[in-house]
PAZAPA-4460 file (N, C-alpha, C; in steps of 0.05 Angstrom, whole numbers, plus 32768, in hexadecimal, padded with zeros to 4 digits):
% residues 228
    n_x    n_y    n_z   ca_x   ca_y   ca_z    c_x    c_y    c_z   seq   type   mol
   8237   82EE   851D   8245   8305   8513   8239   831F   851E     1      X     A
   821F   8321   851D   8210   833B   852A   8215   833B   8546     2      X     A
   8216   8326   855B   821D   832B   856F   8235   832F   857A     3      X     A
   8247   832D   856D   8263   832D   8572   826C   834E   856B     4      X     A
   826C   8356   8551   8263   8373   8549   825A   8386   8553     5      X     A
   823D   837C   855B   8231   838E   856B   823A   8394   858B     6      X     A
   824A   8379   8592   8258   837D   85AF   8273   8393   85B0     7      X     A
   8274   8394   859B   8298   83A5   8592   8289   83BE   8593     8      X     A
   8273   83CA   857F   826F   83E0   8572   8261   83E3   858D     9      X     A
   8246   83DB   85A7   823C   83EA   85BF   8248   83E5   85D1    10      X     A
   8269   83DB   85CF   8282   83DA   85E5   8287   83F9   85DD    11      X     A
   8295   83F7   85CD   829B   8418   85BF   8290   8430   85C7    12      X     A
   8276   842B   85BC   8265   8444   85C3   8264   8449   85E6    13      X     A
   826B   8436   85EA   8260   843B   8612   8276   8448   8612    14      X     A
   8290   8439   860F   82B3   844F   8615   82B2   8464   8606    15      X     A
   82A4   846F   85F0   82AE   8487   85E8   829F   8496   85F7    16      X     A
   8285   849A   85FF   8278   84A5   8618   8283   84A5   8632    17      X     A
   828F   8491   863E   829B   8497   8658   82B6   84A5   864C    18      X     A
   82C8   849F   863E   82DB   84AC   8635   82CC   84D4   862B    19      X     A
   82B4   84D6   8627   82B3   84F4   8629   82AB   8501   863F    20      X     A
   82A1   84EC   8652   82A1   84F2   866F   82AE   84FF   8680    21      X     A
   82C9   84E9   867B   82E1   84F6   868C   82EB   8502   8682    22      X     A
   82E8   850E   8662   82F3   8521   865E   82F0   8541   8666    23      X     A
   82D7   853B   8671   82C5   8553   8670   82C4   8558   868E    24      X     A
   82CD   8543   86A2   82C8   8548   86BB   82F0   854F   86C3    25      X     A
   82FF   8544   86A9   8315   854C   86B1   8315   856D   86A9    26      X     A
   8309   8575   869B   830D   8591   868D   8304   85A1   86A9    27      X     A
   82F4   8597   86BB   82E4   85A8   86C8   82FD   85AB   86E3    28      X     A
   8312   85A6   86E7   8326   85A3   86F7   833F   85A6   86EB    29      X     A
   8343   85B6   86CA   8357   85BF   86C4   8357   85DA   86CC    30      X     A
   8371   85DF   86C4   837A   8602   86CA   8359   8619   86BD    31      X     A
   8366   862D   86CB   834C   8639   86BC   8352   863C   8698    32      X     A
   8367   8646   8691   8374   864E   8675   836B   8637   8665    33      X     A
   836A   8617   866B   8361   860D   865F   833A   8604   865E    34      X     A
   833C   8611   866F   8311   860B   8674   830A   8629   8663    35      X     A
   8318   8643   8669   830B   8657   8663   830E   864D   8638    36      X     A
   8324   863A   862E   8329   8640   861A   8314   8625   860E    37      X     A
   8309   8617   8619   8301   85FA   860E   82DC   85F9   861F    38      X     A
   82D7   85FF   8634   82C9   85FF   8638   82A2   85FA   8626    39      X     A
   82B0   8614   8613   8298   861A   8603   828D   8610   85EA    40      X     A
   82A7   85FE   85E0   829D   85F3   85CD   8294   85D6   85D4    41      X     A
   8289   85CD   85B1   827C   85B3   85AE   8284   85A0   85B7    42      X     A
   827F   857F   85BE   8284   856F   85BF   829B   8568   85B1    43      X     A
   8299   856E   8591   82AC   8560   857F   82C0   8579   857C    44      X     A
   82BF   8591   857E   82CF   85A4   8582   82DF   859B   8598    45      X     A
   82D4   859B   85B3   82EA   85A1   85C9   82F9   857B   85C4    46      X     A
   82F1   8566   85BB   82FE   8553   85B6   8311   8559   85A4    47      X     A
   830A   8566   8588   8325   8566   8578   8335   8585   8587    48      X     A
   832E   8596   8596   833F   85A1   85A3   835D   8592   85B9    49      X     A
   8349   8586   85BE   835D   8578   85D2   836F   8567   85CB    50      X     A
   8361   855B   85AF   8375   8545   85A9   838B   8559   8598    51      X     A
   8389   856A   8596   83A3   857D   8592   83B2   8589   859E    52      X     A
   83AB   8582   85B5   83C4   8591   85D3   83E3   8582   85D3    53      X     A
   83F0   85A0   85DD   8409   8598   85D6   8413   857B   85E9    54      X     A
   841A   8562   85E4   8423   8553   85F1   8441   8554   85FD    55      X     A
   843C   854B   8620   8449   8555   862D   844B   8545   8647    56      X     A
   8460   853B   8654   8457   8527   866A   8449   8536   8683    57      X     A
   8441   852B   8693   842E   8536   86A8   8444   8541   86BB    58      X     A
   8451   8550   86BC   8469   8558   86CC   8452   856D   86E9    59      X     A
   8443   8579   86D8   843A   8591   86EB   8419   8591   86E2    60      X     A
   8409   859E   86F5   83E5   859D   86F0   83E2   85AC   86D4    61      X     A
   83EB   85BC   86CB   83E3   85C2   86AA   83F1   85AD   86A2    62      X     A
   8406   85A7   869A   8413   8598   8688   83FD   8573   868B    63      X     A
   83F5   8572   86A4   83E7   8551   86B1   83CC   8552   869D    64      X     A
   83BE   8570   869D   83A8   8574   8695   83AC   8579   8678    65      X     A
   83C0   8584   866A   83B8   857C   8650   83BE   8564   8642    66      X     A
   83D2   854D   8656   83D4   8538   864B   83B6   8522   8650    67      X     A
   83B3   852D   8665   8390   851B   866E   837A   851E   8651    68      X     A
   837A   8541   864E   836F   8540   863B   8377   8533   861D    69      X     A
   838C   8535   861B   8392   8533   85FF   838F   8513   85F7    70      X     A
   8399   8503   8613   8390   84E3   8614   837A   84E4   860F    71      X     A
   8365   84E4   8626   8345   84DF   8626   833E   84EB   8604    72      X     A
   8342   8504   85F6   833A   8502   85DA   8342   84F5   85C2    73      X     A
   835F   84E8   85C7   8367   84DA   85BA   8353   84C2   85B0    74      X     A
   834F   84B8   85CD   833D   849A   85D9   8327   84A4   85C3    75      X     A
   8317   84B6   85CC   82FC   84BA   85BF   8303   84B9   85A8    76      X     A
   8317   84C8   8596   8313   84C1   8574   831D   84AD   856E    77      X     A
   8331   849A   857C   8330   847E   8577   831A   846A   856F    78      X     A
   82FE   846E   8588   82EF   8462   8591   82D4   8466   8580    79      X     A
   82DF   8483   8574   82C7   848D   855E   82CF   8481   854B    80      X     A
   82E5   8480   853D   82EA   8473   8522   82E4   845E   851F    81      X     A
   82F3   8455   853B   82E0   8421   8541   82CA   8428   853E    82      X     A
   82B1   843F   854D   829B   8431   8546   828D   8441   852F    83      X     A
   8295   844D   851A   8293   844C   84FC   829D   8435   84F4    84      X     A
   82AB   841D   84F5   82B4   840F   84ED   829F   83F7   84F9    85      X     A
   8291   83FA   8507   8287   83E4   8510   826B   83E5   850B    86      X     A
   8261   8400   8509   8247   8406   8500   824A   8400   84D7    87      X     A
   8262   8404   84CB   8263   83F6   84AE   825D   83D3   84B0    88      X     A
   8267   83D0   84C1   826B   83AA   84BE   824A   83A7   84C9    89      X     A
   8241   83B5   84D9   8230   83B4   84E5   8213   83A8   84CF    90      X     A
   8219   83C5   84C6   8205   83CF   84AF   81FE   83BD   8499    91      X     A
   821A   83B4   848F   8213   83A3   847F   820F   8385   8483    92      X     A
   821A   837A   8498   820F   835B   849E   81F6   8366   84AA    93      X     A
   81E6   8374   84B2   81C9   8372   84B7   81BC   8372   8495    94      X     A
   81C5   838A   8489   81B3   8387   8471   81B7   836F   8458    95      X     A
   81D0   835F   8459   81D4   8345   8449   81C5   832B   8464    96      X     A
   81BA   8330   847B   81AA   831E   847E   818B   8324   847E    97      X     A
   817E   833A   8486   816F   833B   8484   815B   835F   847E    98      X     A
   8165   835B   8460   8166   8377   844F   8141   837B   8451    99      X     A
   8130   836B   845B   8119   8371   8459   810D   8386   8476   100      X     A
   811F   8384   8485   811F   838D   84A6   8125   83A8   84A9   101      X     A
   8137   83AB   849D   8147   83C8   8496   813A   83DC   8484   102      X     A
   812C   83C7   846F   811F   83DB   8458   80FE   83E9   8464   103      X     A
   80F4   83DF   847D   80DD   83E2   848A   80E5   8403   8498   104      X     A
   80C9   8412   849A   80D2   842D   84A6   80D9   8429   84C3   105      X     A
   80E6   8439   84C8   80F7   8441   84EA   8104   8425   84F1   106      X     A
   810E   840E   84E1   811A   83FF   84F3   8134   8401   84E1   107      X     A
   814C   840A   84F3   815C   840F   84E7   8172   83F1   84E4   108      X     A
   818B   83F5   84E1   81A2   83DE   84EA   81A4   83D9   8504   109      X     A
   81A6   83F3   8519   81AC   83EB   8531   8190   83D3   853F   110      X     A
   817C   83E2   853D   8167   83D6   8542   8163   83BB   852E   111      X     A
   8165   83B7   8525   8163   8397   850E   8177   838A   851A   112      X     A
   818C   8393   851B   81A8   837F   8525   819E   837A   8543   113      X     A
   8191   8386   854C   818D   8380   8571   8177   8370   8570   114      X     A
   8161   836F   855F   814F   8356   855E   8155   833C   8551   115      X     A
   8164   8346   853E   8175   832B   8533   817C   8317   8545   116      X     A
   8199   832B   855A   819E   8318   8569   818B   8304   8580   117      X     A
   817F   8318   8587   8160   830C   859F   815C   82F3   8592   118      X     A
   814B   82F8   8577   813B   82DE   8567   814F   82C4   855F   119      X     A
   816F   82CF   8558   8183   82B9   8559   8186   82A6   856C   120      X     A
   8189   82B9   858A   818A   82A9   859B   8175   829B   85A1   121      X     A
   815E   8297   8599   8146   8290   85A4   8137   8282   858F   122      X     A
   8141   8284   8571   8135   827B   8560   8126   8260   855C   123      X     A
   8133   824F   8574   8121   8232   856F   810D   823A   857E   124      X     A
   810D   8246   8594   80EF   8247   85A4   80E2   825A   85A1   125      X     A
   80E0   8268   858D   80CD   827C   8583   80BF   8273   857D   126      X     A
   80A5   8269   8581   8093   825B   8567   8077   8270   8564   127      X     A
   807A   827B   8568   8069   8296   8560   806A   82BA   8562   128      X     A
   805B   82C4   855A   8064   82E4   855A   805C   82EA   857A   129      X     A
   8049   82DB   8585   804A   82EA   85A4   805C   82DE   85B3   130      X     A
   806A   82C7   85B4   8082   82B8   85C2   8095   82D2   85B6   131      X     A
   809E   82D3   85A1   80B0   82EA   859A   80B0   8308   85AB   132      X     A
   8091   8311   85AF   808D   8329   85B8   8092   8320   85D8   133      X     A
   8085   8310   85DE   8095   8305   85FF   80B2   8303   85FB   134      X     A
   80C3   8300   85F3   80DD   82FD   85F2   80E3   8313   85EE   135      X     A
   80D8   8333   85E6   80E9   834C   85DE   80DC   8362   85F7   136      X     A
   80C4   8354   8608   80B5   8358   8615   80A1   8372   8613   137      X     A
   8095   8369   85F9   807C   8378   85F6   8063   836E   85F0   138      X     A
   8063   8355   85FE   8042   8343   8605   8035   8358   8611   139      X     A
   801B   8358   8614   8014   836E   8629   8003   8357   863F   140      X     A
   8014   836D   8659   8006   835B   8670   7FEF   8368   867F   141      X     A
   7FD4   8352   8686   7FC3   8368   868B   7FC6   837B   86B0   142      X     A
   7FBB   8388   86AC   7FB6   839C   86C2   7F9F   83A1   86CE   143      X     A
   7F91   839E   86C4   7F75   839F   86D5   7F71   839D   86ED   144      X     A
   7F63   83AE   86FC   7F57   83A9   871F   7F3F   83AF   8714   145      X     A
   7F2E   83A6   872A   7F18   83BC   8739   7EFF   83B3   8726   146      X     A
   7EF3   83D3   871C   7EE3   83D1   870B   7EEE   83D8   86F1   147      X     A
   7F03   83DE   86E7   7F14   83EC   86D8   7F20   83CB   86C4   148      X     A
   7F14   83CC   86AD   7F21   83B2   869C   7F2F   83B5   868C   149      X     A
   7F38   83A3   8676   7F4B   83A2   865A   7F5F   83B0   8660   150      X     A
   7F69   83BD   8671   7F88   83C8   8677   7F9B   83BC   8677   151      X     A
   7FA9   83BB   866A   7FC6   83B4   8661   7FE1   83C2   8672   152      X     A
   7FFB   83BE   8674   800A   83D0   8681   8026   83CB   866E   153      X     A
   8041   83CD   866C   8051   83D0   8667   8062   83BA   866B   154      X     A
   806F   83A1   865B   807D   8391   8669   8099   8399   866F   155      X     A
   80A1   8394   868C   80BC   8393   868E   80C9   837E   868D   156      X     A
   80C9   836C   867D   80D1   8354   867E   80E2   834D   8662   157      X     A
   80EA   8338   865F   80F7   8334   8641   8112   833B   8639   158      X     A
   8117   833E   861C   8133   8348   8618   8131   8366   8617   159      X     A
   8141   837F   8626   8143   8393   862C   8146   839F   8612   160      X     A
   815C   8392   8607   816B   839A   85ED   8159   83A3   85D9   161      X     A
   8150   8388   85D8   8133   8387   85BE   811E   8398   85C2   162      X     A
   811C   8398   85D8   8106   83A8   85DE   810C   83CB   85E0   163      X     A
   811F   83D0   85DC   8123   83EC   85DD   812F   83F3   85C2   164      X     A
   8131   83DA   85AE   8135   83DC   8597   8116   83E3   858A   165      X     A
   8108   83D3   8596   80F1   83D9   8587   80E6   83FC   858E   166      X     A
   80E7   83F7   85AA   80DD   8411   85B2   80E6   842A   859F   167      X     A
   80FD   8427   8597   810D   8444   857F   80FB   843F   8567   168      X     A
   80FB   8426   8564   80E2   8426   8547   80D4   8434   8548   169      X     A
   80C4   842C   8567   80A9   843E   8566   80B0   8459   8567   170      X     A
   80BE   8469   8575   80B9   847D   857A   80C5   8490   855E   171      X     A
   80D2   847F   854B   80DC   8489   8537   80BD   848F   8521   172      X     A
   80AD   847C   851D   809C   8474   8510   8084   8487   851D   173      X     A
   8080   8489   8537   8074   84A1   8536   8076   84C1   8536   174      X     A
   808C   84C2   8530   8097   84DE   8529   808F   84E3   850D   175      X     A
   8093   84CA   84F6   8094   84D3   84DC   808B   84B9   84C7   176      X     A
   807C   84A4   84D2   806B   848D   84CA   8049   8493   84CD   177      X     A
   8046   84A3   84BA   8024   84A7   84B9   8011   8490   84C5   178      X     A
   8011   847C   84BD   8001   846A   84C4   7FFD   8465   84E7   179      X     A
   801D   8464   84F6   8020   8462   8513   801B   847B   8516   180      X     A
   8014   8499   850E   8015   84A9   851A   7FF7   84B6   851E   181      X     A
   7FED   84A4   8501   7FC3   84A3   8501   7FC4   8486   8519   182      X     A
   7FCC   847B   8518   7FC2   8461   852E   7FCD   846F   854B   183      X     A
   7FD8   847F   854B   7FDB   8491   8567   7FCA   84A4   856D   184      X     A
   7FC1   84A9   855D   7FAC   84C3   855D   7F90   84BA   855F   185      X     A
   7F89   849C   8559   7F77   8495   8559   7F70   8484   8576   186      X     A
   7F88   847B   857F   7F87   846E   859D   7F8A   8487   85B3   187      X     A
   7F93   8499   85AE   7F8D   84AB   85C2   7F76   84BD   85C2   188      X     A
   7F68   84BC   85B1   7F4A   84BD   85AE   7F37   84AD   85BF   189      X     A
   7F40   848F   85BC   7F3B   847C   85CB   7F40   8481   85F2   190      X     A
   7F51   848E   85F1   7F56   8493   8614   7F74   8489   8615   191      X     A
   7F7E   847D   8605   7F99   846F   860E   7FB2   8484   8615   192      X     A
   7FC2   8480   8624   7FD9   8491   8628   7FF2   8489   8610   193      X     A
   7FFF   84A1   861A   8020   849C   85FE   802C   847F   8605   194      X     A
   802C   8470   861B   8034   845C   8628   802D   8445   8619   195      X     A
   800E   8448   861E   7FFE   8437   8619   7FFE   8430   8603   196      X     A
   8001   8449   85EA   7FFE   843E   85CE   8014   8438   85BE   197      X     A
   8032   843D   85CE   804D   8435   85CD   804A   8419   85D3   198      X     A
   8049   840E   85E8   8043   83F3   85E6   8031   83DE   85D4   199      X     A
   8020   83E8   85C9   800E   83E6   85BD   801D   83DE   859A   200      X     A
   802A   83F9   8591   803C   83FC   857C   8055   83E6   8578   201      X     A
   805D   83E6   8598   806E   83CE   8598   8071   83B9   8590   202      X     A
   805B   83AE   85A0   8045   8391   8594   8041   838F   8579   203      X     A
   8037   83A5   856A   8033   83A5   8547   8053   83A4   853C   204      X     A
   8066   83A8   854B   807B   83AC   853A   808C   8399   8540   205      X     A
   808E   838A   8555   8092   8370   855A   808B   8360   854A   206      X     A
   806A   8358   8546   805F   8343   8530   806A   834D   851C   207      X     A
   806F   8365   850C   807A   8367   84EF   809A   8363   84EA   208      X     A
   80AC   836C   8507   80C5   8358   8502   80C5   833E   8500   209      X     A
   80B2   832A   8513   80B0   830C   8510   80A6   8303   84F9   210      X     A
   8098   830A   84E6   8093   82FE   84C4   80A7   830C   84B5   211      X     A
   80BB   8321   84C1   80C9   8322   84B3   80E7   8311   84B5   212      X     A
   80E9   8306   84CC   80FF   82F1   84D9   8115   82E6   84B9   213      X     A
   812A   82E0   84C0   8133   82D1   84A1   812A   82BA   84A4   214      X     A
   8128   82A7   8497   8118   828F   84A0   8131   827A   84A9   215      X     A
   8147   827D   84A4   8157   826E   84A5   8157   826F   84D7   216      X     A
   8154   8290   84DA   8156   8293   84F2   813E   8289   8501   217      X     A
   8127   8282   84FA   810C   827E   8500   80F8   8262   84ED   218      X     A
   8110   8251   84E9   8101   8240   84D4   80EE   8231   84E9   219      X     A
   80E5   822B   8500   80D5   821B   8507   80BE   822F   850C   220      X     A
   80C1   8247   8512   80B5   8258   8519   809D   825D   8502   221      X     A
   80A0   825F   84EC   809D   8266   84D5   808A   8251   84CC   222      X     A
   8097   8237   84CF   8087   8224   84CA   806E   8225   84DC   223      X     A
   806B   8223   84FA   8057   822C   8503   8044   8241   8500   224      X     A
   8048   8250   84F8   803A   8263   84F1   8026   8257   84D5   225      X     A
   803A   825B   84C1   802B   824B   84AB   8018   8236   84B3   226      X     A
   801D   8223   84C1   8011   8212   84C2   7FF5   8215   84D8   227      X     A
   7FF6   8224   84E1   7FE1   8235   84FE   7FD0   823F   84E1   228      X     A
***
């Protein structure tokens, strides 16, 4: 259900963005009367502007250009309303499966529903929190040359998704999560870069989604652990 959902609601979101694209690159090649009048406002202004132009077939370049526009804004508040509708369905099958994920600071629905799916698909061969963190790809791999040791670097490897799910955690959590924001302050004391202790945060927030897994999605997983 989360993956099917979530394919509708970040289908959406991609077309309402290219849909304000061309709206914006069509505006830049209408008459002037209509750039000098639309130009300056907001996002959601010059959309509900447009979607109030008088409709009119494309007979001639004003009449082409306010039907371009008035389509392309149409599209966008279509595409906004689907994905309010998909972020509701969204919302709540993440929190009737796993209301303990959501209730944790900075991980929101979007981010819970995108690790969900990762650990679904993968749930029999998870059998631990660092197989997990290799799968969202925030194992850390080392780097070291020379005389220079314990260096770690950044994995690019794994699921993209998850891993840039987590990444919002973190950067949410250190904006306004005291504890990540003293364990930041304390590793850059240490010498570490913003990079370095992002990855670092990753890793910690990784292991605290994997004991939080539903068990139903991670039952062998779980058992290993326990039993380790």
């Amino acid at each position: 259900m989360l993956r099917l959902v979530k394919v509708a609601r970040d289908t959406a979101v991609k077309s309402r963005l290219q849909a304000m694209i061309a709206l914006k690159a069509a505006l830049v090649t209408a008459p002037d009367e209509f750039r000098a009048e639309l130009e300056g406002l907001s996002d959601f202004r010059l959309i509900t502007a447009c979607a109030t132009l008088r409709d009119a077939p494309p007979s001639e370049p004003a009449s082409a250009a306010r039907y371009v526009l008035r389509s392309l804004a149409q599209l966008w508040l279509a595409l906004h309303e689907g994905i309010k509708a998909h972020t509701r369905h969204l919302t709540q099958i993440t929190e009737e499966m796993a209301p303990q994920l959501t209730a944790r600071f900075g991980i929101g629905f979007d981010c819970a529903a995108e690790l969900l799916v990762a650990a679904g698909d993968n749930g029999e061969r998870i059998r631990s929190e660092a197989a997990f963190a290799k799968l969202c790809g925030v194992c850390p791999i080392p780097a070291s040359s020379g005389r220079t040791t314990g260096r770690q670097r950044l994995n690019r490897g794994g699921n993209r998704q998850a891993n840039a799910a987590l990444n919002r955690t973190v950067i949410v959590r250190l904006r306004w999560h005291q504890p990540a924001i003293d364990y930041a302050a304390r590793r850059t004391a240490e010498g570490l870069t913003k990079k370095e202790i992002i990855r670092c945060l990753k890793r910690y927030v990784a292991r605290e989604f994997f004991h939080l897994l539903p068990r139903s999605a991670n039952q062998e997983s779980q058992d290993f652990v326990h039993a380790a």
